[in-house]
C-alpha positions as CSV (number, residue, x, y, z in Angstrom):
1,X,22.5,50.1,-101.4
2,X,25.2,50.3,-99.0
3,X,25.3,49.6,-95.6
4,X,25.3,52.3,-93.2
5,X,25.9,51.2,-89.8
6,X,23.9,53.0,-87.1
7,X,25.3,53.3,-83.6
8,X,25.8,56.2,-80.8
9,X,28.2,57.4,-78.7
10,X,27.8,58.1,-75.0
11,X,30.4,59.7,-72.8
12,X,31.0,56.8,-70.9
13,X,32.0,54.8,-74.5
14,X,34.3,57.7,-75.5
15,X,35.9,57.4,-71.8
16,X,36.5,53.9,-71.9
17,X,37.8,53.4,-75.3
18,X,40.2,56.3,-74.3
19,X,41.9,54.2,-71.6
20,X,42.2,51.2,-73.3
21,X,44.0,53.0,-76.2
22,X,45.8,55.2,-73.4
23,X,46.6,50.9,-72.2
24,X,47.6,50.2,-75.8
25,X,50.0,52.6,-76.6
26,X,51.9,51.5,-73.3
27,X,51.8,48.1,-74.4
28,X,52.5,48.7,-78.1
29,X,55.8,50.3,-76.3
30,X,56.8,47.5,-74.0
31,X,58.5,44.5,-75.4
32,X,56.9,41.1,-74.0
33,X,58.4,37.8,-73.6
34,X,57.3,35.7,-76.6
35,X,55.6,32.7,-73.9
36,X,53.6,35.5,-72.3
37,X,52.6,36.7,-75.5
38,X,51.3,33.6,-76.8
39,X,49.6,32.8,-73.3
40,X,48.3,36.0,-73.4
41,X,46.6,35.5,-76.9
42,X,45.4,32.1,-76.3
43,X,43.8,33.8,-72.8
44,X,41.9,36.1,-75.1
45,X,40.5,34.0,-77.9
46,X,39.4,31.2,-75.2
47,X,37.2,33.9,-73.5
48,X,35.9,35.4,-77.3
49,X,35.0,31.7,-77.7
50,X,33.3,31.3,-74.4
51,X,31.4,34.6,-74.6
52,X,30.7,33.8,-78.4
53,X,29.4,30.7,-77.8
54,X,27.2,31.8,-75.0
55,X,25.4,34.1,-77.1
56,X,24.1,31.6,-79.2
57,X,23.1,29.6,-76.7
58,X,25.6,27.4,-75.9
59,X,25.8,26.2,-72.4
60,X,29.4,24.9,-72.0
61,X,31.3,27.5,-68.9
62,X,34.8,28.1,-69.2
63,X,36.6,25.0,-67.7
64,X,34.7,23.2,-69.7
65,X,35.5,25.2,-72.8
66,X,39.0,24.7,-72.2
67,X,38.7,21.0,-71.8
68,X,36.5,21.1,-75.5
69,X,39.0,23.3,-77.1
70,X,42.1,20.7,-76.1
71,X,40.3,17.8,-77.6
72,X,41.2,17.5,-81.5
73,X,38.9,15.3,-82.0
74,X,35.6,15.8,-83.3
75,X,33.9,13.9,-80.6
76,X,31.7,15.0,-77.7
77,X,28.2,17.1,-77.4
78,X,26.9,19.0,-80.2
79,X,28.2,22.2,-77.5
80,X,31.8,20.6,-77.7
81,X,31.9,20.5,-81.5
82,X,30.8,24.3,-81.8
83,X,33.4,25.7,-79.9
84,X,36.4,23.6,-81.5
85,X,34.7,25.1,-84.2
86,X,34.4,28.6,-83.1
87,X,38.2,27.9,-82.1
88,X,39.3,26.7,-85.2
89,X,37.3,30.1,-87.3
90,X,39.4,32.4,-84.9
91,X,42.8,30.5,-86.0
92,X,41.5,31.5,-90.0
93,X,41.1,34.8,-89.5
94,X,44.3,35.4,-87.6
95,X,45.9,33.3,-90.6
96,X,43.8,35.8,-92.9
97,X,44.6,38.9,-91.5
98,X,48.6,38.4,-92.0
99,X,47.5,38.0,-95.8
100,X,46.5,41.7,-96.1
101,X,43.6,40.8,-98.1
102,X,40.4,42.4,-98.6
103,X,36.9,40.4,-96.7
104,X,35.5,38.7,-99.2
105,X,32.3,37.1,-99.5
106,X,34.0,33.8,-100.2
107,X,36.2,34.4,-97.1
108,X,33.3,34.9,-94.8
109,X,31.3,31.5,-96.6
110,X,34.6,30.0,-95.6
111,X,34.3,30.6,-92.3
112,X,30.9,30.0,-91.7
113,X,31.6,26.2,-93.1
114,X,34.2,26.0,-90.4
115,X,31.6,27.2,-87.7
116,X,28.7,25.0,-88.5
117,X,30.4,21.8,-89.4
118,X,29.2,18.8,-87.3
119,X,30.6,15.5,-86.5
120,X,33.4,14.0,-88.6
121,X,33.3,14.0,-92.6
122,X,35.2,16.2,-94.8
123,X,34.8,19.8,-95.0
124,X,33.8,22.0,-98.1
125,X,35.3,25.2,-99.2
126,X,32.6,27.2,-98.4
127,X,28.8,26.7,-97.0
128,X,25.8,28.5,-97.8
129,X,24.4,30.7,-95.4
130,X,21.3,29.3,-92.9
131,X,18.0,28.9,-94.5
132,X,16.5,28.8,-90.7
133,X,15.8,31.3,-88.5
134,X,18.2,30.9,-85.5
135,X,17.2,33.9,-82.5
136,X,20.1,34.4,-79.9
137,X,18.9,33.2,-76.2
138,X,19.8,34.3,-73.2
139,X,22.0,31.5,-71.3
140,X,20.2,32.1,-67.7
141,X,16.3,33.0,-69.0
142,X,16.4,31.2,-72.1
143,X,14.6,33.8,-73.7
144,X,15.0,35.6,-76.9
145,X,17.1,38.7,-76.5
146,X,17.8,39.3,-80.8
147,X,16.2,37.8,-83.4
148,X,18.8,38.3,-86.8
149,X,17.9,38.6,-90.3
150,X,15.6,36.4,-92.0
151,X,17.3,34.0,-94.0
152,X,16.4,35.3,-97.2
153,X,18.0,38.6,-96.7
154,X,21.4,37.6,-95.8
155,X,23.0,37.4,-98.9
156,X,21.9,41.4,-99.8
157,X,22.9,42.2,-96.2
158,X,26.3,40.3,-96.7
159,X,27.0,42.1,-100.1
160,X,26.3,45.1,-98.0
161,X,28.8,44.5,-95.4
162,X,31.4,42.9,-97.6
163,X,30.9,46.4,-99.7
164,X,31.3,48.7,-96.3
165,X,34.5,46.8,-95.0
166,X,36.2,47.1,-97.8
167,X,35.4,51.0,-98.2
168,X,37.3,53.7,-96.7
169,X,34.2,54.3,-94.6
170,X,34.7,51.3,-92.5
């Protein structure tokens, strides 16, 4: 069966996804220095980390993100080691997207081994997916705000996705 995403729009959604494509097309048009380009980027995929991270419970704030993210070790808290990790799953799929290729399930294994790795010790090509259940807190209450799949239906629900990405419905 595949996946039909269910979502709404609301007027204020249309509005604001109207000026920041209205803010893209002047960008797409204006040519910037490659230093402020690259600080630019790095800006945003410390903050996807940060927020990312958060959501999962994770209660590094940004200064110390940015120190975790400059260590290349693998040392420091359980909370340093999952957002080099996060860090380093961002850097794949920007090295994934310049291939052009279709989201694969393998793909997706791939980067779920780079997220959940721990310590030091090699890393696999791919990982299985959790066999736990794993709700997503919120970083002030500590309560549960989602609770995702249960582990045994992930690998129907990633077939799923993997089969809607790759359609022209996605």
């Amino acid at each position: 069966m595949p996946l039909i995403p269910r979502f709404s729009y609301s007027h204020s959604l249309v509005k604001n996804v109207a000026v920041i494509e209205s803010a893209k097309n002047v960008i797409d048009v204006l040519p910037l220095p490659p230093d402020t380009t690259l600080r630019l980027r790095h800006a945003a995929i410390q903050r996807s980390t940060l927020n990312s991270t958060q959501i999962e419970g994770n209660p590094l704030d940004e200064i110390a993100v940015q120190q975790a993210i400059a260590q290349s070790d693998r040392q420091g808290s359980k909370a340093e080691q999952e957002v080099r990790n996060y860090w380093r799953a961002l850097d794949r799929v920007e090295e994934f997207v310049e291939t052009n290729s279709s989201i694969t399930e393998r793909f997706i294994r791939e980067l779920h081994r780079i997220v959940i790795i721990r310590g030091r010790g090699r890393r696999g090509k791919q990982s299985d997916y959790r066999t736990q259940e794993c709700p997503v807190v919120d970083t002030l209450t500590r309560k549960i705000d989602y609770a995702p799949p249960r582990p045994e239906d992930i690998p129907i629900l990633m077939s799923e996705l993997i089969e809607w990405l790759n359609s022209s419905d996605a």
